[in-house]
N, CA, C and O atoms as a MOPAC input file, in Angstrom:
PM7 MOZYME 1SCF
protein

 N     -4.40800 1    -9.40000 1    -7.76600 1
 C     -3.96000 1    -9.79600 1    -6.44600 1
 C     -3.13700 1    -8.71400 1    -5.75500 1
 O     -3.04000 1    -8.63700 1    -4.53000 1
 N     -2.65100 1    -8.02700 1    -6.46900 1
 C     -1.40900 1    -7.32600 1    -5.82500 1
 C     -2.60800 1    -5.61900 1    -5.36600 1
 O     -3.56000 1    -5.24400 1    -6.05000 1
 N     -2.09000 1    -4.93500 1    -4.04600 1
 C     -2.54200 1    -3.96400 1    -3.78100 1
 C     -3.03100 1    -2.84300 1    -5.49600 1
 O     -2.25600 1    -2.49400 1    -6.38600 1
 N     -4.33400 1    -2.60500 1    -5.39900 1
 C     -5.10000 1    -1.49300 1    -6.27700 1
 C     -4.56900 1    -0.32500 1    -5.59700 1
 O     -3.48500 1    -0.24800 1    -6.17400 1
 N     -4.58000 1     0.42000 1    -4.95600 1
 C     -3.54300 1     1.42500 1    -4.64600 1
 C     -2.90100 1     1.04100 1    -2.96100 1
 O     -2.44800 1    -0.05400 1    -2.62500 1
 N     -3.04200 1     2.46000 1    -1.94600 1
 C     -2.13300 1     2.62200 1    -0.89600 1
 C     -3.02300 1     2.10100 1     0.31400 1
 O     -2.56100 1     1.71500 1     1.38700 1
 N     -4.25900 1     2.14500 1     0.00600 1
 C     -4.95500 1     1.91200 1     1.01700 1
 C     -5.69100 1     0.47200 1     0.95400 1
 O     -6.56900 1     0.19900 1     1.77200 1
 N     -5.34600 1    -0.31400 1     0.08200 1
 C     -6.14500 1    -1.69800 1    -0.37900 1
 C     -4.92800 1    -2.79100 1     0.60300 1
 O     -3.82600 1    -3.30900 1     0.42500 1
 N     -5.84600 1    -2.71000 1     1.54500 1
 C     -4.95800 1    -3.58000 1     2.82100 1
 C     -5.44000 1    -5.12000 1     2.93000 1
 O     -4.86700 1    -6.04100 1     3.51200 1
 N     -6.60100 1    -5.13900 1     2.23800 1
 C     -7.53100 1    -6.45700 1     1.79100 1
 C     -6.83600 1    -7.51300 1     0.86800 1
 O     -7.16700 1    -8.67100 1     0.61100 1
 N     -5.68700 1    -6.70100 1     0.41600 1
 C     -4.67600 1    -7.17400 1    -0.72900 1
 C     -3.88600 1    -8.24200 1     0.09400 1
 O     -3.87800 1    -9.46700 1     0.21700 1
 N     -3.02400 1    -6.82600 1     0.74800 1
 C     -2.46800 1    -7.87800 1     1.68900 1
 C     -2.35900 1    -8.87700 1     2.59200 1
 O     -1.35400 1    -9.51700 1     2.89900 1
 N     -3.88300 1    -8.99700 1     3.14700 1
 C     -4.45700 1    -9.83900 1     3.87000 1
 C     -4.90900 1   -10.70500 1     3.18300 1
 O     -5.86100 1   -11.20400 1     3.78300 1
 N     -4.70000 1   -11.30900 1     1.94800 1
 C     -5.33800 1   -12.33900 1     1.11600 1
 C     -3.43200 1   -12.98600 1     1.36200 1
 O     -3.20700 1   -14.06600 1     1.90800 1
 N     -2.29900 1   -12.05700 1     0.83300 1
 C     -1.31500 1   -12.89200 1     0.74700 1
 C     -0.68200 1   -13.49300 1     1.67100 1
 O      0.32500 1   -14.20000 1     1.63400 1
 N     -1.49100 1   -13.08900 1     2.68900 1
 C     -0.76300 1   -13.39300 1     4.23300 1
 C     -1.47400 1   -15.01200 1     4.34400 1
 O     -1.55300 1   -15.60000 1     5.42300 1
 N     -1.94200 1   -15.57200 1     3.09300 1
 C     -2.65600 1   -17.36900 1     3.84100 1
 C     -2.46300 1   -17.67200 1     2.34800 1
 O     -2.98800 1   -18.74400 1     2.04700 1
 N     -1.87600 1   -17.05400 1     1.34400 1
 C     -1.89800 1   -17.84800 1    -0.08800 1
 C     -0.18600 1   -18.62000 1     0.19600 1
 O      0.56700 1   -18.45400 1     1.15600 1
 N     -0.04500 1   -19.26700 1    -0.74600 1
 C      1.09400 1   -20.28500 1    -0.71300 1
 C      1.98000 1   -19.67200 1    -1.37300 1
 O      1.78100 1   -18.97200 1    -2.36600 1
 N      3.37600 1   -19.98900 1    -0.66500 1
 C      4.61300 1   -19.33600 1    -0.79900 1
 C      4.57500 1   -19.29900 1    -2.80400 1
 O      4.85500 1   -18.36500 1    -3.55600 1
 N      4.21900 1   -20.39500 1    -3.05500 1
 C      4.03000 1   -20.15900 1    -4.37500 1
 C      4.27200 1   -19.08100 1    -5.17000 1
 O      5.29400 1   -18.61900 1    -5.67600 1
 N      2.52900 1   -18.61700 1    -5.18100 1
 C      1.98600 1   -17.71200 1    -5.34600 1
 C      2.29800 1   -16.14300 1    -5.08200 1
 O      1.92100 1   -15.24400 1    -5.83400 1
 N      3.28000 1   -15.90100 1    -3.52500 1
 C      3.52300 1   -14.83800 1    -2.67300 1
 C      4.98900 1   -14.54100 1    -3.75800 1
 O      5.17600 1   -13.61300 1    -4.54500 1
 N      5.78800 1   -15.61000 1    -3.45500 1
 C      7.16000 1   -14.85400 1    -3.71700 1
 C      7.77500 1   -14.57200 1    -4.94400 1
 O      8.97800 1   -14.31500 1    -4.97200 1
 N      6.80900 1   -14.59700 1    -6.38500 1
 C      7.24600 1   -14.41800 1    -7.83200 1
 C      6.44700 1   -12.77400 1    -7.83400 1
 O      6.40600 1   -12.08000 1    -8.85100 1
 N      5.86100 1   -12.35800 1    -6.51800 1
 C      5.14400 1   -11.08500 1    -6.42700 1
 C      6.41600 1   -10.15700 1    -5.58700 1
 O      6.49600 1    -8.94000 1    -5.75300 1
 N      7.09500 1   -10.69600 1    -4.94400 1
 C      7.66500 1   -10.08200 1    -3.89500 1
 C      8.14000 1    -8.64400 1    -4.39000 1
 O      7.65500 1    -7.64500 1    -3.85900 1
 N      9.07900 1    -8.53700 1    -5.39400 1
 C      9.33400 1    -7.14600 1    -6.37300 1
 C      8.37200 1    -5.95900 1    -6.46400 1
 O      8.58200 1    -4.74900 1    -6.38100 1
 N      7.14100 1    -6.73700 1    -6.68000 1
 C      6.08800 1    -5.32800 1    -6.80900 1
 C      5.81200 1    -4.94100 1    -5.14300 1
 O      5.69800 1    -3.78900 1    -4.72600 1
 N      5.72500 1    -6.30600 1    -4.22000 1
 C      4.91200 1    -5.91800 1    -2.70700 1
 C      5.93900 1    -5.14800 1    -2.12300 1
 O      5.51600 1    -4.41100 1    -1.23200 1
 N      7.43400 1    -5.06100 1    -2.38400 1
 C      8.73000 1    -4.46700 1    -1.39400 1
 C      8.08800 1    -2.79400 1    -2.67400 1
 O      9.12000 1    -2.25000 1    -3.06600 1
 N      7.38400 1    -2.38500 1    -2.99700 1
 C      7.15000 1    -1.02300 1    -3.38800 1
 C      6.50100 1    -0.37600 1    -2.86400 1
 O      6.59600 1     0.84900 1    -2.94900 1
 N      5.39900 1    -1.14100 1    -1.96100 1
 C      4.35100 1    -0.93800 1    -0.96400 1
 C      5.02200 1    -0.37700 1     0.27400 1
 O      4.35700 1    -0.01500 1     1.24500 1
 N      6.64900 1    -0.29200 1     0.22300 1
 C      7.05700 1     0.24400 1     1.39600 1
 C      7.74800 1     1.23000 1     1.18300 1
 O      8.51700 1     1.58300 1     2.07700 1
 N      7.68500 1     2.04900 1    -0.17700 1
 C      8.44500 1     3.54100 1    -0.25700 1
 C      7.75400 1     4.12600 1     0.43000 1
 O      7.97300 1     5.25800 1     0.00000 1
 N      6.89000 1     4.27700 1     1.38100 1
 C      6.26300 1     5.36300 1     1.97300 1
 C      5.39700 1     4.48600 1     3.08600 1
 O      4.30900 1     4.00000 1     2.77700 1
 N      5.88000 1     4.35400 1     4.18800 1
 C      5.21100 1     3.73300 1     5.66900 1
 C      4.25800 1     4.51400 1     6.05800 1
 O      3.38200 1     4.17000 1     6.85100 1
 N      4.39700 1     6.15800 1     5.28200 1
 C      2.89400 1     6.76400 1     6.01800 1
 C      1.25000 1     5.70000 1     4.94700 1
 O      0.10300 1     5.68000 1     5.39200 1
 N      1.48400 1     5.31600 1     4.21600 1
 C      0.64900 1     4.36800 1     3.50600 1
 C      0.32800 1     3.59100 1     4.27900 1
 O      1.13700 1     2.86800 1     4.86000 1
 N     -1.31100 1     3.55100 1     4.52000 1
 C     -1.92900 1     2.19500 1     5.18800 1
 C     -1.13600 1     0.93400 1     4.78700 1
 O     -0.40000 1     0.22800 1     5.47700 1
 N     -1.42000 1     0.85900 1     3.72100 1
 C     -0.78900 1    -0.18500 1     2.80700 1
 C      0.60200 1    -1.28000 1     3.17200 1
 O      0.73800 1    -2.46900 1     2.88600 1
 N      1.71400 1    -0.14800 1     4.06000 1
 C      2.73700 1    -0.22300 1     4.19100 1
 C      3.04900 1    -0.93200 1     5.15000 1
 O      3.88400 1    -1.80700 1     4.92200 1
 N      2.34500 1    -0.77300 1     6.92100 1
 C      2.35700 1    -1.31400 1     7.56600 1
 C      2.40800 1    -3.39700 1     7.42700 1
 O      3.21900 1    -4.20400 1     7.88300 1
 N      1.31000 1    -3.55900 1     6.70600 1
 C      0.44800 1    -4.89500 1     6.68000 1
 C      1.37300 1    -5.53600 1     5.83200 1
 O      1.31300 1    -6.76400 1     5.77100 1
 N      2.22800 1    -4.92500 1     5.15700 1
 C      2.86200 1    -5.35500 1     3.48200 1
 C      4.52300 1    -5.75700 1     4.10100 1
 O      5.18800 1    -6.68800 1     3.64600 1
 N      5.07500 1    -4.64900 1     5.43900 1
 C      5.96500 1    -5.30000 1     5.67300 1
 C      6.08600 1    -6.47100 1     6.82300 1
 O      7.19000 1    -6.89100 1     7.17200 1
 N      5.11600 1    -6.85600 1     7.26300 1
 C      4.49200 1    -7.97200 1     8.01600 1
 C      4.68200 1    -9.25400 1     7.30800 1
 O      5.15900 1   -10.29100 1     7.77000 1
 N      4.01200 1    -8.91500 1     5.52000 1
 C      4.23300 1   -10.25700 1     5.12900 1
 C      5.57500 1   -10.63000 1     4.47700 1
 O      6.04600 1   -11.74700 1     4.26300 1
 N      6.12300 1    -9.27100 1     4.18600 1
 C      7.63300 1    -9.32600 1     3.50000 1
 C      8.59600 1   -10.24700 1     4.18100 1
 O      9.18400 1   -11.11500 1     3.53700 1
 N      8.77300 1   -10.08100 1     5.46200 1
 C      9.28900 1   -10.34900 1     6.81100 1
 C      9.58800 1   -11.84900 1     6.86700 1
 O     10.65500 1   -12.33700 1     7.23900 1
 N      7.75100 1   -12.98400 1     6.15400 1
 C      7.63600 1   -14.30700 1     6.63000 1
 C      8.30600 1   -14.47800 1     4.99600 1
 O      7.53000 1   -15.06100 1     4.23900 1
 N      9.29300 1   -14.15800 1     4.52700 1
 C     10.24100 1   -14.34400 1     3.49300 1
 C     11.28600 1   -13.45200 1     3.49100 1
 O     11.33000 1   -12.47700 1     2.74100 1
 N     12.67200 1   -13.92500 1     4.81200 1
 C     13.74100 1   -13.22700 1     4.80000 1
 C     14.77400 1   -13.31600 1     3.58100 1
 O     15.31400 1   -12.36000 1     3.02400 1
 N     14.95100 1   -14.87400 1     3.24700 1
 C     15.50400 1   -15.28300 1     2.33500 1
 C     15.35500 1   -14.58100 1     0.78700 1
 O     16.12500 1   -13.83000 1     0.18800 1
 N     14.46400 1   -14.96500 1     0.52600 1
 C     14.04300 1   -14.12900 1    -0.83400 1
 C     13.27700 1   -12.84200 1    -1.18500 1
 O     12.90800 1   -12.57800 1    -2.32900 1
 N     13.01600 1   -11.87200 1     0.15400 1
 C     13.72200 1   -10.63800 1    -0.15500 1
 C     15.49400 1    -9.93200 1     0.20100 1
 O     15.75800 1    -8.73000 1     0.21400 1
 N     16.29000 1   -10.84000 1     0.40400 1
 C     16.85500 1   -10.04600 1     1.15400 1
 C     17.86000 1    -9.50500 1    -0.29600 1
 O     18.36900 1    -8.38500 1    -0.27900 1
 N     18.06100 1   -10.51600 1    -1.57800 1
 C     18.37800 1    -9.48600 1    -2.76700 1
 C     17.54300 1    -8.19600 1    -3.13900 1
 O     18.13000 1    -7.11500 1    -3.18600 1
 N     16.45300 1    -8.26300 1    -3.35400 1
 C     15.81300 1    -7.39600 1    -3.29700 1
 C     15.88800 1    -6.12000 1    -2.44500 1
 O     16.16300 1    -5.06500 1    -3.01500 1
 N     15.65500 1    -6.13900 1    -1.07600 1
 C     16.31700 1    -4.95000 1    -0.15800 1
 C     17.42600 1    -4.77900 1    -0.63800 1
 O     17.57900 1    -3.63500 1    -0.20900 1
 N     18.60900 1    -5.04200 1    -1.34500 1
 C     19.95100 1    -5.16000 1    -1.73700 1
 C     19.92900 1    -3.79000 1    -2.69800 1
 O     20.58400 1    -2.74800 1    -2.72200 1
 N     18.67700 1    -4.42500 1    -3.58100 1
 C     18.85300 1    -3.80500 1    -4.88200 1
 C     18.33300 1    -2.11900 1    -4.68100 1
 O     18.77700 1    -1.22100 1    -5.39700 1
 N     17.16000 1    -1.85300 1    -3.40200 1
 C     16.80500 1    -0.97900 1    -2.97600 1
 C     18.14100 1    -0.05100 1    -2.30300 1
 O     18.55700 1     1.03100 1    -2.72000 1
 N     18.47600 1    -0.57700 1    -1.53600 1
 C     19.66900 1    -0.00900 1    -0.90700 1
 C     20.78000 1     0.09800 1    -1.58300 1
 O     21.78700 1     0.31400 1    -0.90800 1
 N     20.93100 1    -0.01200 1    -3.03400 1
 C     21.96800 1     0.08700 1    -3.80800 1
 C     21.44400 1     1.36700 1    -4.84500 1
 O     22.29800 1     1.95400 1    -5.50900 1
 N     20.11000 1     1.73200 1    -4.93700 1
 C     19.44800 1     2.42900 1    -5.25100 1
 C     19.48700 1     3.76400 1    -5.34500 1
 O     20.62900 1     4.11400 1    -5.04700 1
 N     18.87400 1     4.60400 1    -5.58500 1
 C     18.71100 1     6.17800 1    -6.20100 1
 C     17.10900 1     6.66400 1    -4.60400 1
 O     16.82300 1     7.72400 1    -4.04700 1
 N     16.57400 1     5.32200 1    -4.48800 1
 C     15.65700 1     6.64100 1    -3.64100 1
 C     15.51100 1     6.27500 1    -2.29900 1
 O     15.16100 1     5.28000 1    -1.66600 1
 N     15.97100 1     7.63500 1    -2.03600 1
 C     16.59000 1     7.73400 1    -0.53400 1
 C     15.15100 1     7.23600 1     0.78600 1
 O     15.40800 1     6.77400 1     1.89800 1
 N     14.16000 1     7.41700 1     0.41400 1
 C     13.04500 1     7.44600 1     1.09900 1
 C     12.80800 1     5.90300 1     1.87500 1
 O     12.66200 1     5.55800 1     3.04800 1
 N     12.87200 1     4.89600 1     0.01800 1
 C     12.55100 1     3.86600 1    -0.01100 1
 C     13.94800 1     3.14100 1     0.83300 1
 O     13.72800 1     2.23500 1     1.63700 1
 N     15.25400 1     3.57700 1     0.60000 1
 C     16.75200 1     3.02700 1     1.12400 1
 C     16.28900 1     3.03000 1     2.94000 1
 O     16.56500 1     2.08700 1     3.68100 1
 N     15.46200 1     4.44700 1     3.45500 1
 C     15.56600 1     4.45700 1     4.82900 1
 C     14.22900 1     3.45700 1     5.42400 1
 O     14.23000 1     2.64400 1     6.34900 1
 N     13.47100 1     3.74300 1     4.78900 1
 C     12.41600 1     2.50200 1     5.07900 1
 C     12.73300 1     1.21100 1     4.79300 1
 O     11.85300 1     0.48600 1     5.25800 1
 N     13.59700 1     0.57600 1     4.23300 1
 C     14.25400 1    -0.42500 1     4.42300 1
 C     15.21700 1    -0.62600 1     5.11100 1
 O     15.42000 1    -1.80300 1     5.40800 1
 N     16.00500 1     0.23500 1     5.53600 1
 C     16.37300 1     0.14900 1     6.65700 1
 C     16.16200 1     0.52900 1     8.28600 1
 O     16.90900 1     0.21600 1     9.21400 1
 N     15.12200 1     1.17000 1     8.33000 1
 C     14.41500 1     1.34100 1     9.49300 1
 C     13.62100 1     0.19700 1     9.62200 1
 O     13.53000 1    -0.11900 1    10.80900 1
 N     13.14400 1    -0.38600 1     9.03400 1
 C     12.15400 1    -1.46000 1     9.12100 1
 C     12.12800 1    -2.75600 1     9.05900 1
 O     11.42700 1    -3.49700 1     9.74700 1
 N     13.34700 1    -3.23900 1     7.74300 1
 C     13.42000 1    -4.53800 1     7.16100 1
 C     14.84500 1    -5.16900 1     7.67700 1
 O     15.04700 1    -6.29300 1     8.13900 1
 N     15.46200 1    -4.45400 1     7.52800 1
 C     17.28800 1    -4.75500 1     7.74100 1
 C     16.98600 1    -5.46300 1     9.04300 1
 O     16.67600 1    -6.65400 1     9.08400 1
 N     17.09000 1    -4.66900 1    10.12000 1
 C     16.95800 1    -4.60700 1    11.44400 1
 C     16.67100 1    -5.89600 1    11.70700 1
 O     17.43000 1    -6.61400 1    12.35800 1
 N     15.75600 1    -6.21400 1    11.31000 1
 C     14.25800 1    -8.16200 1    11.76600 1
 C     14.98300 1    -8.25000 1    11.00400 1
 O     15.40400 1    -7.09600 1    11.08800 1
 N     15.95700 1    -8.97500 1     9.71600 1
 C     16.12000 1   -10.35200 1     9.26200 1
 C     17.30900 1   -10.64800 1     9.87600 1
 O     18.17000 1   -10.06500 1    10.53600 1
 N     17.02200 1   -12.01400 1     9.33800 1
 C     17.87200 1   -13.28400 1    10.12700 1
 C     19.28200 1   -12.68300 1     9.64500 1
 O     19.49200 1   -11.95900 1     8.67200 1
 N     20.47800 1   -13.33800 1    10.89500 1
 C     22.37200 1   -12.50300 1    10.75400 1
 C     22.33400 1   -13.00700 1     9.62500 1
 O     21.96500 1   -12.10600 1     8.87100 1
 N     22.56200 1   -14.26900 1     8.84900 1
 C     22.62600 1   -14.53900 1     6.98300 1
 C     22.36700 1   -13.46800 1     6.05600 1
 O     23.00800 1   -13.28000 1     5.02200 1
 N     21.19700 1   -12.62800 1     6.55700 1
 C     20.61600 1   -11.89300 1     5.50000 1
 C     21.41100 1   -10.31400 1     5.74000 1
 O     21.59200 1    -9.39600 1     4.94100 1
 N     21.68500 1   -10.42000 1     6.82300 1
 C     22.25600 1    -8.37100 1     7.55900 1
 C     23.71100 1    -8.96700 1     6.68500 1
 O     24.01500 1    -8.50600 1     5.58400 1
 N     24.41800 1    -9.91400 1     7.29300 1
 C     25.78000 1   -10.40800 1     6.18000 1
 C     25.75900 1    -9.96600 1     4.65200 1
 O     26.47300 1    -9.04100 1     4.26500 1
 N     24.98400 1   -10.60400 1     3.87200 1
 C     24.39500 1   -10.06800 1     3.03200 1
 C     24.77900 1    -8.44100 1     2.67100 1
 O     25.61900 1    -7.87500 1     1.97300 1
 N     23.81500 1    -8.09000 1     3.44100 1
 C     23.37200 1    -6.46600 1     2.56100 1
 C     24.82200 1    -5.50900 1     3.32400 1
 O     25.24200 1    -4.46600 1     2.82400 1
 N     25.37500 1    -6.11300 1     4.52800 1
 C     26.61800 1    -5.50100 1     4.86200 1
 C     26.92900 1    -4.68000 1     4.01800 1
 O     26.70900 1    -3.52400 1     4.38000 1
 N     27.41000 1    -4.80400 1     2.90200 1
 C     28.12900 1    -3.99400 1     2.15300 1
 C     27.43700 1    -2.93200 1     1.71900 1
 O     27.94800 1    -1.81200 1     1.70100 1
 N     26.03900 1    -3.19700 1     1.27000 1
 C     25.24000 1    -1.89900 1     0.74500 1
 C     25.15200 1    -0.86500 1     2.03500 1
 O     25.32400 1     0.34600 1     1.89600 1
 N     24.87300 1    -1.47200 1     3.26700 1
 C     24.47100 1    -0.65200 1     4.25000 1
 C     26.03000 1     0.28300 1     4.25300 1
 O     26.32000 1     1.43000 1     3.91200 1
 N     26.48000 1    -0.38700 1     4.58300 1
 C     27.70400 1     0.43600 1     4.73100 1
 C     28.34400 1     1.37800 1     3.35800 1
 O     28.97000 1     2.43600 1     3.41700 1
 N     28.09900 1     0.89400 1     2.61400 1
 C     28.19200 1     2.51600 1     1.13400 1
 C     27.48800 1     3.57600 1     1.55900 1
 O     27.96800 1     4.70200 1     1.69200 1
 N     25.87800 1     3.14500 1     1.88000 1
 C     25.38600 1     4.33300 1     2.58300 1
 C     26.11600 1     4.73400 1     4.03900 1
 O     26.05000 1     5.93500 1     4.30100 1
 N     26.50300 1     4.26000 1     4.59200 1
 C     27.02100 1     4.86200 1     5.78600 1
 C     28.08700 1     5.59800 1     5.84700 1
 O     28.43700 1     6.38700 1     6.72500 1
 N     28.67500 1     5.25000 1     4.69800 1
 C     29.90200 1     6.34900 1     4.55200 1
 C     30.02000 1     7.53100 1     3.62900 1
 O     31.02900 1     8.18900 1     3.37500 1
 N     28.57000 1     7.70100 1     3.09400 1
 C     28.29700 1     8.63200 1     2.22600 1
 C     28.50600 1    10.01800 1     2.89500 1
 O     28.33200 1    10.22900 1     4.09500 1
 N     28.89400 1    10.92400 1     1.99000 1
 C     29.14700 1    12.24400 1     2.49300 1
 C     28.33500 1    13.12700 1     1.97800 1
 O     28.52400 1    14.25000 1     2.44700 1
 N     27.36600 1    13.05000 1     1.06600 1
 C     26.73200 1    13.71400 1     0.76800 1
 C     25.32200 1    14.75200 1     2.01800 1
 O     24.18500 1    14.51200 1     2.42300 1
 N     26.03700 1    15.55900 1     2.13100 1
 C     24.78900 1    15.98500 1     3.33700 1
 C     23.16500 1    16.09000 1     3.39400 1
 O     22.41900 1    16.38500 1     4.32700 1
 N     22.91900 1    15.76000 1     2.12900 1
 C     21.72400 1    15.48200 1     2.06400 1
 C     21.27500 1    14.31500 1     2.13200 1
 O     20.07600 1    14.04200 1     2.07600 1
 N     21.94800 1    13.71900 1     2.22500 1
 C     21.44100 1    12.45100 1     3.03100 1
 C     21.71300 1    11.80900 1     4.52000 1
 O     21.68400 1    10.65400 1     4.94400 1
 N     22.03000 1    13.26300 1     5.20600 1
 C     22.36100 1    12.75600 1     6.72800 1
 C     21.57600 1    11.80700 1     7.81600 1
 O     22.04600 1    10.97700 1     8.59400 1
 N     20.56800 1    12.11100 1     7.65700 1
 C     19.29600 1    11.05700 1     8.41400 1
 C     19.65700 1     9.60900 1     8.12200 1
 O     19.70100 1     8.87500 1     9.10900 1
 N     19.97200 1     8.97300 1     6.71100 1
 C     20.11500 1     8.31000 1     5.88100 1
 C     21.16300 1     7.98300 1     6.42800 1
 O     21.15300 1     6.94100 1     7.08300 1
 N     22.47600 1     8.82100 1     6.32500 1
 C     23.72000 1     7.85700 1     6.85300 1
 C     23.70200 1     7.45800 1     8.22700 1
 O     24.23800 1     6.38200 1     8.49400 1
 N     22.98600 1     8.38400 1     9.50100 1
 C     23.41700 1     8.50300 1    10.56400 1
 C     22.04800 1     7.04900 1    10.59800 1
 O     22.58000 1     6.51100 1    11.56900 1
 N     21.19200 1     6.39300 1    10.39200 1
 C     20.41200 1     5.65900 1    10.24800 1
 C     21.23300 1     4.19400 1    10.05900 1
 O     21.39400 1     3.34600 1    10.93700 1
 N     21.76600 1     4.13400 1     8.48100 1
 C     22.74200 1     2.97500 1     7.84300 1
 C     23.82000 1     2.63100 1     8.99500 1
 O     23.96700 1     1.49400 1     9.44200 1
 N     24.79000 1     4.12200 1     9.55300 1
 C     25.53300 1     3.70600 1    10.33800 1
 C     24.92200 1     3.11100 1    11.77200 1
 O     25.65200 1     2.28800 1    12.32300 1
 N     24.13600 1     3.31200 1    12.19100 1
 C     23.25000 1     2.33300 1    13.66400 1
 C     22.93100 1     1.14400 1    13.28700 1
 O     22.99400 1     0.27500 1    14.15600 1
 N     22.53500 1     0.77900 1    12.02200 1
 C     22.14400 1    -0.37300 1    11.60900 1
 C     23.08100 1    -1.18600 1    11.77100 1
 O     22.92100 1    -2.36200 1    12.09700 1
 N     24.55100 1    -0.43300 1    11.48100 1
 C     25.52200 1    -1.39200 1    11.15900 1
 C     25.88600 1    -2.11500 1    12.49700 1
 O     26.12600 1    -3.30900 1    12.67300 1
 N     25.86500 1    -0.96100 1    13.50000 1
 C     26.57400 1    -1.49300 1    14.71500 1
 C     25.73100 1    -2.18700 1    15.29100 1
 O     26.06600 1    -2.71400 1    16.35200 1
 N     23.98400 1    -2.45900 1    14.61100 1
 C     23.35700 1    -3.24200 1    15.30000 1
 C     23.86300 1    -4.94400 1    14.41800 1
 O     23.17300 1    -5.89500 1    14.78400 1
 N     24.47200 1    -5.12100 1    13.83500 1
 C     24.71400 1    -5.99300 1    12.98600 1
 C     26.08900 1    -6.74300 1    14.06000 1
 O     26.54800 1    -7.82300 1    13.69100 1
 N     26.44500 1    -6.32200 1    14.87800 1
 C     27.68900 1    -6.45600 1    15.76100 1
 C     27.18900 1    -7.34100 1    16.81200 1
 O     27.78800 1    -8.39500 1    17.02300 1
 N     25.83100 1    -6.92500 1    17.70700 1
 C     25.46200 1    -7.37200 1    18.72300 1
 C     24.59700 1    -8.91200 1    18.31900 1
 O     24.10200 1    -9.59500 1    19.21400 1

């Protein structure tokens, strides 16, 4: 069931009508489908992530508490942003570790986390 590689978008279009059931004991492997948005794959995958704010939003947690920077900004360019204020409450704290990071190699990354945050205001 779960995507055969980056371009198996047929995957995701099966989970987009199967029952929450079925979808959300997968959710762990499908939030991997989004280390890299240049992936066909990626688009369609965070579409269905989305119609389950609730039970990814540990998950984005665990990403954004994480080691890879790629996967931290695609979750926050993409996922943070759309979920419901409960869930941005939530990850508050992770976003903001990254935002105050000083490490300069991750400037895109902080200057990213920190917009997120102040979108968390409005």
């Amino acid at each position: 069931m779960l995507p055969k590689d980056k371009f198996d978008i047929q995957a995701i279009e099966h989970f987009k009508t199967a029952p929450p059931s079925q979808v959300v004991p997968l959710l762990p492997e499908l939030l991997t489908w989004i280390q890299d948005m240049n992936w066909p794959v990626a688009e369609p995958t965070i579409e269905l992530l989305m119609t389950y704010p609730t039970e990814i939003t540990p998950l984005v947690e665990d990403v954004l508490l994480g080691d890879d920077d790629m996967w931290k900004y695609w979750c926050l360019q993409r996922i943070v942003p759309n979920l419901p204020f409960y869930s941005k409450m939530v990850l508050a704290n992770a976003v903001e570790q990254i935002a105050q990071s000083v490490n300069p190699r991750d400037a895109d990354l902080v200057k990213l986390a920190k917009s997120v945050l102040l979108s968390f205001e409005s």
